[in-house]
C-alpha positions as CSV (number, residue, x, y, z in Angstrom):
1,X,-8.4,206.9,-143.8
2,X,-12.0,206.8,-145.0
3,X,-15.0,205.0,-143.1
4,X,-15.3,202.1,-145.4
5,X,-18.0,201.6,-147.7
6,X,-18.4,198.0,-148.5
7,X,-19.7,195.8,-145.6
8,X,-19.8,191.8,-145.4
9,X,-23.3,191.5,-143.6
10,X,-24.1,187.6,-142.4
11,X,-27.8,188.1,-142.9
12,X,-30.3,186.4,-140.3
13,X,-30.7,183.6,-142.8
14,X,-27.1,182.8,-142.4
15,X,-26.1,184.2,-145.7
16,X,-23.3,186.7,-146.7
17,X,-23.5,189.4,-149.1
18,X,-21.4,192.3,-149.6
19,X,-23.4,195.5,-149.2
20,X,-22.5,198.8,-150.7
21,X,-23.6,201.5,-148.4
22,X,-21.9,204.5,-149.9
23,X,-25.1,206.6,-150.2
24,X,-25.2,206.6,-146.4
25,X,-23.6,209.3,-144.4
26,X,-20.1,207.4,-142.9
27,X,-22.0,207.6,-139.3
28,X,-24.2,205.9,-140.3
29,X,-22.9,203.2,-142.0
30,X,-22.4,200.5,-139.4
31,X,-25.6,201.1,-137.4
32,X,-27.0,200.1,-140.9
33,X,-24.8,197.4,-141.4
34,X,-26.1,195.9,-138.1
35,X,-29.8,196.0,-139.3
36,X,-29.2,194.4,-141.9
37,X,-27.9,191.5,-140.6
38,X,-31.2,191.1,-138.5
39,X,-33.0,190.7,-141.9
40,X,-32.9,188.3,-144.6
41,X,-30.5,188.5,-147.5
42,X,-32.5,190.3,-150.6
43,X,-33.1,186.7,-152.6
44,X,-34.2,184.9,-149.3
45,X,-36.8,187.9,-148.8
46,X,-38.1,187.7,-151.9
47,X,-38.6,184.1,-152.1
48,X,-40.7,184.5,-148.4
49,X,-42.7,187.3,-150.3
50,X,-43.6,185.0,-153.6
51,X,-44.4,181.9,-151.3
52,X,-47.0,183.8,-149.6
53,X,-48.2,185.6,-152.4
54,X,-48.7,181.8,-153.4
55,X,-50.5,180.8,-149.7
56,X,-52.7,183.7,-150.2
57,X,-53.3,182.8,-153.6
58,X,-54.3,179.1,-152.8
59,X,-56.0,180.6,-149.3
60,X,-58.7,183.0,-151.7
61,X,-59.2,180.1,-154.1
62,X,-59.9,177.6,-151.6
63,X,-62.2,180.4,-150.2
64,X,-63.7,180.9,-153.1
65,X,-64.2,177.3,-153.9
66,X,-65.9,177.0,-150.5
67,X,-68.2,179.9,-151.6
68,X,-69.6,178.2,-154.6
69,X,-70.2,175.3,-153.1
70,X,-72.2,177.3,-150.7
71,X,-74.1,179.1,-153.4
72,X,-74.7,176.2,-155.7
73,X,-76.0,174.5,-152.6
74,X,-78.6,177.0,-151.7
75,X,-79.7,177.5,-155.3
76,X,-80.6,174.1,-155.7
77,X,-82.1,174.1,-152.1
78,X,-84.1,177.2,-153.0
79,X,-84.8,176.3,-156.7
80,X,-83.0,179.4,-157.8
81,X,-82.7,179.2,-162.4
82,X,-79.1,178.8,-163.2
83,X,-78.0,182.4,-164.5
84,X,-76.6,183.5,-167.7
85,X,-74.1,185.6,-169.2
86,X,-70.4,185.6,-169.8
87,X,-68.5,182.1,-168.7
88,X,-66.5,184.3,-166.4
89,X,-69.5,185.9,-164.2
90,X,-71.5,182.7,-163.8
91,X,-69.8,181.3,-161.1
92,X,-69.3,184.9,-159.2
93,X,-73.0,185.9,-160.4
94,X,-73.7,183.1,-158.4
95,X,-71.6,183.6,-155.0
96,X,-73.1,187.3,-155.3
97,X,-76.8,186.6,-155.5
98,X,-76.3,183.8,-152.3
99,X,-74.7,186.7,-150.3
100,X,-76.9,189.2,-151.5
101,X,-79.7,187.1,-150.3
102,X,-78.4,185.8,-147.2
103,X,-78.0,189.4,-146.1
104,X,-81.2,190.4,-147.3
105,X,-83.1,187.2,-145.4
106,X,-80.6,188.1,-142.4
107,X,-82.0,192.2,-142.1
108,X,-85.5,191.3,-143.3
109,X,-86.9,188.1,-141.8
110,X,-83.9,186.9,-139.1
111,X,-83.1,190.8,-137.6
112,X,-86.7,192.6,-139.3
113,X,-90.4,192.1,-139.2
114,X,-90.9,190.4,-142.3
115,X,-92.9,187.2,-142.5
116,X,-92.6,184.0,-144.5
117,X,-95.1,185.3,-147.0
118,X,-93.1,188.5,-147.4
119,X,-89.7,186.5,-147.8
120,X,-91.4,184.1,-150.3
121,X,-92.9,186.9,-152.3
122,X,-88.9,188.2,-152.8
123,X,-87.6,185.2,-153.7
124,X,-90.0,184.8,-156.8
125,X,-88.4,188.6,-157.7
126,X,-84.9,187.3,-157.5
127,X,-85.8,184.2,-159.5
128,X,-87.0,186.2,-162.6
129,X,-83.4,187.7,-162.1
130,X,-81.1,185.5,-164.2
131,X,-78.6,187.8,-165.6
132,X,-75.3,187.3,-163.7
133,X,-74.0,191.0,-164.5
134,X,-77.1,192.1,-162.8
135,X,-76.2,190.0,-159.6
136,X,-72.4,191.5,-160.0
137,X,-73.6,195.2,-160.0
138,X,-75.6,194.7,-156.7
139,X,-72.2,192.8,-154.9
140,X,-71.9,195.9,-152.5
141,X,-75.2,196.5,-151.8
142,X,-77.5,196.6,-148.7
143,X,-79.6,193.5,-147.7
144,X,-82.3,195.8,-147.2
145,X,-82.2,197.5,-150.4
146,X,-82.8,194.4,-152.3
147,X,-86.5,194.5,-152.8
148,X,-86.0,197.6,-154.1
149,X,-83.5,196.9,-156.0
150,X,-85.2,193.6,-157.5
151,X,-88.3,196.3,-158.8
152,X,-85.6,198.0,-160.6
153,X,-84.5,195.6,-162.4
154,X,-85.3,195.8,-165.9
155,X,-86.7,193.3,-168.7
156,X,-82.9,193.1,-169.7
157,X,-81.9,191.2,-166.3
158,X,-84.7,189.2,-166.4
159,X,-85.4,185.6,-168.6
160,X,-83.3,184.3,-171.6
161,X,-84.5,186.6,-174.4
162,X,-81.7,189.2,-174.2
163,X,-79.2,188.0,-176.7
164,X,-76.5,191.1,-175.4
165,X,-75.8,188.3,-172.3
């Protein structure tokens, strides 16, 4: 007689489902079967996975939500120009110039040896920056590069005449 193949597994979530386990060597069939049943069936796994897919999801957009208030907030505070460009990079245009710039005030003025003049002299470059691709490229970058960056910044980042926005 043949080690059996099929095995009725009552899964931790207290459902039963026959298992095939042919394509495991006879030994090691039942030491399989046992795992199993510590786990949830295959449809009660899934729907764990796709409910926190959807928690994450709603976790990053109330993140993200949170994150434009922020940056909204400080614009207005700060008298930054609204940027332009594509519907779809406004809003993270926005979130990226507030980070850039709270790092950049963080190493310069909080953590460096810059002064108010210096910091005030910085913001004016950043305000002359209003494209919100231009904000998007510099995400990654350094809060200490960003004066330099700002000087490279060309005519194309800068006002409303570009009409390639």
């Amino acid at each position: 007689m043949a080690v059996r193949t099929q095995w009725t597994v009552e899964h931790a979530c207290s459902h039963q489902v026959v298992h095939d386990l042919s394509d495991r060597p006879a030994d090691k069939r039942a030491g399989f079967a046992r795992w199993l049943a510590a786990k949830d069936c295959s449809d009660c796994w899934k729907a764990a996975r796709d409910a926190d897919t959807e928690s994450k999801a709603e976790w990053l957009a109330a993140k993200r939500a949170a994150e434009q208030e922020a940056a909204v907030a400080w614009a207005t505070q700060f008298d930054m120009p609204q940027l332009e460009g594509p519907e779809k990079a406004l809003d993270w245009g926005e979130r990226s110039r507030h980070q850039l710039m709270m790092a950049a005030h963080t190493a310069l003025v909080v953590e460096g040896s810059w002064g108010e003049a210096d910091w005030a002299e910085l913001e004016e470059k950043a305000r002359a920056i209003t494209r919100a691709g231009w904000w998007l490229d510099q995400r990654d970058a350094e809060g200490t590069d960003l004066l330099e960056l700002l000087d490279a910044a060309t005519e194309a980042d800068r006002g409303t005449e570009n009409p390639f926005r």
